[in-house]
Residue frames as qw, qx, qy, qz and C-alpha x, y, z in Angstrom:
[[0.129, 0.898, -0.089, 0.411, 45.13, 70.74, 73.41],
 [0.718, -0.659, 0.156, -0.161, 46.49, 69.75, 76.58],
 [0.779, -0.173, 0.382, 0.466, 49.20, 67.15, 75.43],
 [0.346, 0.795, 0.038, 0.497, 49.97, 69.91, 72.76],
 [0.255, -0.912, 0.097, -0.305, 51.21, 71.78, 75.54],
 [0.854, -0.463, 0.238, 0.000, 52.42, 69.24, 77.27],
 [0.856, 0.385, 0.232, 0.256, 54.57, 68.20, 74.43],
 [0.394, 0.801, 0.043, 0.448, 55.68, 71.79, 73.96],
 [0.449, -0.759, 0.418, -0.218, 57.18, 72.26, 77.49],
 [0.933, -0.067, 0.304, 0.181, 58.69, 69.03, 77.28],
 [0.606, 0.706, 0.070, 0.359, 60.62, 70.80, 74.20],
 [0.308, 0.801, -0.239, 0.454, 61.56, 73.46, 75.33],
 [0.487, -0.726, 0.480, 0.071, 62.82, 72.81, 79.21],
 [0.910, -0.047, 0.187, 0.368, 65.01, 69.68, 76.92],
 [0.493, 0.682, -0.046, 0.537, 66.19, 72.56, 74.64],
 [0.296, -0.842, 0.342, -0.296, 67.10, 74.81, 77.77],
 [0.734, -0.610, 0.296, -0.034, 68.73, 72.02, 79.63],
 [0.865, -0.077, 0.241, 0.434, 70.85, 70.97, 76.92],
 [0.352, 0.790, -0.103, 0.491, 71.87, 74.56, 76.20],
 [0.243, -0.808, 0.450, -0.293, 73.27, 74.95, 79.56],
 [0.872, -0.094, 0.274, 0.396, 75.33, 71.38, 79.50],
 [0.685, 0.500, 0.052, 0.528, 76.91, 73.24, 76.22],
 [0.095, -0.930, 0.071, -0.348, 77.58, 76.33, 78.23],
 [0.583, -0.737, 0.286, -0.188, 78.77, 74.99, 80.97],
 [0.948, 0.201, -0.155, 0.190, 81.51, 72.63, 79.03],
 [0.325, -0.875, 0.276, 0.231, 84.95, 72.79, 80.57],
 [0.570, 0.739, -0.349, 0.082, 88.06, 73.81, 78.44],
 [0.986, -0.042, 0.044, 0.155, 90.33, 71.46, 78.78],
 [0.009, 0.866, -0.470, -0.169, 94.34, 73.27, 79.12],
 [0.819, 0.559, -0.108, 0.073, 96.39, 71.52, 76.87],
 [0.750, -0.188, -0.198, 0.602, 99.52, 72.97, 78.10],
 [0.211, -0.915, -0.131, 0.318, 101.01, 76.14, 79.41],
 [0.597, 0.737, 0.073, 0.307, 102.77, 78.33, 76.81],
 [0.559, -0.372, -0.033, 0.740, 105.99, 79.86, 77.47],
 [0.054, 0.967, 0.238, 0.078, 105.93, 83.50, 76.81],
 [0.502, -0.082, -0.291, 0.810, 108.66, 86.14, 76.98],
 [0.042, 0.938, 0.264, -0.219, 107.50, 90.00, 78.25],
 [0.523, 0.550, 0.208, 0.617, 108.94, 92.51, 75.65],
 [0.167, -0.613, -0.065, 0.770, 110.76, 95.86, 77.38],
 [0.446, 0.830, 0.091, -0.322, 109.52, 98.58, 74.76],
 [0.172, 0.676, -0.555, -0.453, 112.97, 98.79, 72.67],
 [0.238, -0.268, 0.910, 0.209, 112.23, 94.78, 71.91],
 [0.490, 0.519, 0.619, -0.326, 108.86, 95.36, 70.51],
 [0.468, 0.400, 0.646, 0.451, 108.28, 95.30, 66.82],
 [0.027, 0.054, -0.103, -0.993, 108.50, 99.14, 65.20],
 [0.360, -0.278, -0.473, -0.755, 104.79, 98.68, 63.66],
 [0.503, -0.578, -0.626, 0.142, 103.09, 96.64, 66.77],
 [0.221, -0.427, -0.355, 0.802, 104.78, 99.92, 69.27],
 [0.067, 0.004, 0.114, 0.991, 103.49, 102.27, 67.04],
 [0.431, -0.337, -0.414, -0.728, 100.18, 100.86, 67.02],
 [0.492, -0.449, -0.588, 0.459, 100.34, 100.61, 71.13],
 [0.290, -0.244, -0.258, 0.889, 101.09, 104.07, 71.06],
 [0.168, -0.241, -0.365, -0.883, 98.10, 104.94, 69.14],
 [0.626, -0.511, -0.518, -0.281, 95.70, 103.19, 71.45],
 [0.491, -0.052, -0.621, 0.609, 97.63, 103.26, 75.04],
 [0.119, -0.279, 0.041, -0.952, 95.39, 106.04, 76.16],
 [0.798, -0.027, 0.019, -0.602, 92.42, 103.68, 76.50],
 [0.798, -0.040, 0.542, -0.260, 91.65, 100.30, 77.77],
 [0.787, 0.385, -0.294, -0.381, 92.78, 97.71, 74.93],
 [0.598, -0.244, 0.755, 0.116, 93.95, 94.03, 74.04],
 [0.452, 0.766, -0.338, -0.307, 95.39, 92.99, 70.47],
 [0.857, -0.110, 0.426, 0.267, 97.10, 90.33, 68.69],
 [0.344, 0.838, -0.299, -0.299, 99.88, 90.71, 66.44],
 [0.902, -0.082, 0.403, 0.128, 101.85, 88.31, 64.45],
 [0.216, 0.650, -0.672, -0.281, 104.66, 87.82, 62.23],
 [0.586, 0.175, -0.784, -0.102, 106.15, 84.38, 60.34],
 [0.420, 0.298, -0.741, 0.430, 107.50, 83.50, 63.80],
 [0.164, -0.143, -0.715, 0.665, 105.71, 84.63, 66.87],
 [0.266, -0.764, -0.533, -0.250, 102.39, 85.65, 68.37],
 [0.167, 0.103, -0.340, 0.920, 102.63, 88.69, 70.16],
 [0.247, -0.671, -0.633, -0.296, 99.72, 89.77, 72.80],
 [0.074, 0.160, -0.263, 0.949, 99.14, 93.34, 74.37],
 [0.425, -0.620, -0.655, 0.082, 96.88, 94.31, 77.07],
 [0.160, 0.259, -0.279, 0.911, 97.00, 98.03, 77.88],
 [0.331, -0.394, -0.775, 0.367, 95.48, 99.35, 80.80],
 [0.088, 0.793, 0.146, 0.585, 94.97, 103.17, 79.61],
 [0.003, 0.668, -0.234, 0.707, 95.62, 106.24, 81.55],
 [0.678, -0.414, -0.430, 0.429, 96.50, 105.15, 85.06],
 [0.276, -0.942, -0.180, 0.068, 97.00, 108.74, 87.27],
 [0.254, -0.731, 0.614, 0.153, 100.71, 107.80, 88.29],
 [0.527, 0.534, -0.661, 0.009, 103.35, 105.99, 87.22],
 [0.307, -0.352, 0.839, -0.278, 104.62, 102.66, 89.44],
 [0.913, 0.048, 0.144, -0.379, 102.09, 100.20, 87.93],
 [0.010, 0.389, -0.816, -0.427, 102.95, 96.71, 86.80],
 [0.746, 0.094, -0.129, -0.646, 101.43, 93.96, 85.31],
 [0.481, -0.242, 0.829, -0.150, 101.30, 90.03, 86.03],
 [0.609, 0.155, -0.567, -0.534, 100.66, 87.61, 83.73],
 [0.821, -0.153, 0.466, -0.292, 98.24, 84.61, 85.94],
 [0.695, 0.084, 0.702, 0.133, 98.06, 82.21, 82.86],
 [0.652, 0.493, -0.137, -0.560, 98.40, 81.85, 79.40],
 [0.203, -0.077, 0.937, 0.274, 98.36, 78.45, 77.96],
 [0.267, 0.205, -0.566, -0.753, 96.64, 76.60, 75.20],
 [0.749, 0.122, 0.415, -0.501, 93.17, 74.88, 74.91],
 [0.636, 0.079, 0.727, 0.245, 92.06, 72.92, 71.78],
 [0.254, 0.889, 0.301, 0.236, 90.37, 76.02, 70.30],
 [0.076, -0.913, -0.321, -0.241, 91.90, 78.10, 71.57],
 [0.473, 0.007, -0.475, 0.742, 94.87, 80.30, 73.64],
 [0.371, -0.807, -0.396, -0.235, 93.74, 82.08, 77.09],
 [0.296, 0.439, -0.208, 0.822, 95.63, 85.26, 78.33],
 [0.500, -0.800, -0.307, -0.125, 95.02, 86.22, 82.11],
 [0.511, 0.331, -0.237, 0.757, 96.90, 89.35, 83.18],
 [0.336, -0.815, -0.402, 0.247, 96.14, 92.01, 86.56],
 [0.134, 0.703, -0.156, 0.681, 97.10, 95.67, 86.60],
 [0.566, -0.369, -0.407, 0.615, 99.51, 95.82, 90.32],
 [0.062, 0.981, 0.015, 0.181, 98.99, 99.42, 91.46],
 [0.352, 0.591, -0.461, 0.561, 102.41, 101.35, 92.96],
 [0.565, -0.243, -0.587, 0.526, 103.75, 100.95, 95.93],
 [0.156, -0.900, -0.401, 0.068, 102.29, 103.71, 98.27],
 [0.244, -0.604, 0.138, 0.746, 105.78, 105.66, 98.55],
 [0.184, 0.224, 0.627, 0.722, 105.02, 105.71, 94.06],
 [0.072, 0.661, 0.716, 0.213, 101.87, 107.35, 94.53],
 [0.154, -0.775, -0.042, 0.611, 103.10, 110.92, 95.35],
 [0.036, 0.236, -0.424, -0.873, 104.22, 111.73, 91.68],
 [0.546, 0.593, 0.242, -0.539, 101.36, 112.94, 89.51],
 [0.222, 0.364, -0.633, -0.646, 102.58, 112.39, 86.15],
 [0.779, 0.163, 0.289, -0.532, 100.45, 109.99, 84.30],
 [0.152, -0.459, 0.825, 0.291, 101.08, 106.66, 83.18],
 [0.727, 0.310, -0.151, -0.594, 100.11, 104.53, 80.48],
 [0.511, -0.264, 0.817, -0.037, 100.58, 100.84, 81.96],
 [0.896, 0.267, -0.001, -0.354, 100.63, 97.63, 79.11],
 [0.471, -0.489, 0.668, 0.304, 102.34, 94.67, 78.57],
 [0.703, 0.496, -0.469, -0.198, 103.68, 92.40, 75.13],
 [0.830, -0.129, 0.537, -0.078, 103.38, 88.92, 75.40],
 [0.368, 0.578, -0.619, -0.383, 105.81, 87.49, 72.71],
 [0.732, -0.138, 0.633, -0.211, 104.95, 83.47, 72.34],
 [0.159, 0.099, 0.853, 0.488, 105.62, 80.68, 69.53],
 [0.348, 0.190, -0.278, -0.875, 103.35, 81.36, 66.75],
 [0.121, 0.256, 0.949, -0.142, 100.06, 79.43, 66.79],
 [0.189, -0.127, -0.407, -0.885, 96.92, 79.74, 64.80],
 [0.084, -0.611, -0.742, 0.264, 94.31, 79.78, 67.57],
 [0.231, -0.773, -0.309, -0.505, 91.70, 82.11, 68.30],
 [0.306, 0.254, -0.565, 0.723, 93.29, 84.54, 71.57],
 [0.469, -0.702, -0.528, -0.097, 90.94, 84.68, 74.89],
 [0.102, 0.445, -0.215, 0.863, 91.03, 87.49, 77.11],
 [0.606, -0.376, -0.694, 0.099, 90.29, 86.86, 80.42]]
């Protein structure tokens, strides 16, 4: 009964320890994607219209055509108005493409108007059939 046990712990810490090698595998960047940011009048009619249905709330989306991948990241209702957004990284894995953007608040003289604002950006990039990370 004993080496039964024994046997069975043996199992499972190998199964544990070689689930956290697979976890811990590092993704491997391929290369960094060029990217333009879309001003609103350069943004597909159907992609703006479905920005403007969600922009209220938190979201992130792909959209695509023949040509390009297009990726949005809205930040929902933001009080004021002055935000922008940075894009850190997006480039391309083997699986995969990985999008890492920050919401910049306003500059303190921007933070006197009240109006509310509804910060997001459109990543337009060569078209590529990966799976998109959000980071």
């Amino acid at each position: 009964m004993k080496k039964l046990v024994a046997i069975v712990t043996v199992a499972l810490l190998a199964a544990l320890l070689t689930g956290c090698t697979l976890l811990s595998e590092e993704r491997v960047k391929l290369k960094d994607l060029d990217f333009t940011v879309l001003a609103e009048e350069k943004i597909p009619e159907e992609l703006l219209s479905i920005i403007n249905e969600k922009k209220a709330e938190p979201f992130k989306l792909t959209y695509s055509d023949q040509d390009y991948l297009y990726i949005c990241i809205g930040y929902g209702e933001q009080a004021t108005g002055g935000y922008s957004i940075a894009v850190n990284e997006l480039y391309l894995t083997d699986n995969a493409i990985y999008v890492n953007t920050e919401l910049l608040g306003p500059e303190a003289s921007e933070k006197s108007n009240t109006t509310p604002s509804y910060p997001y950006i459109v990543i337009k990039t060569e078209y590529l059939d990966q799976t998109v990370i959000f980071e």
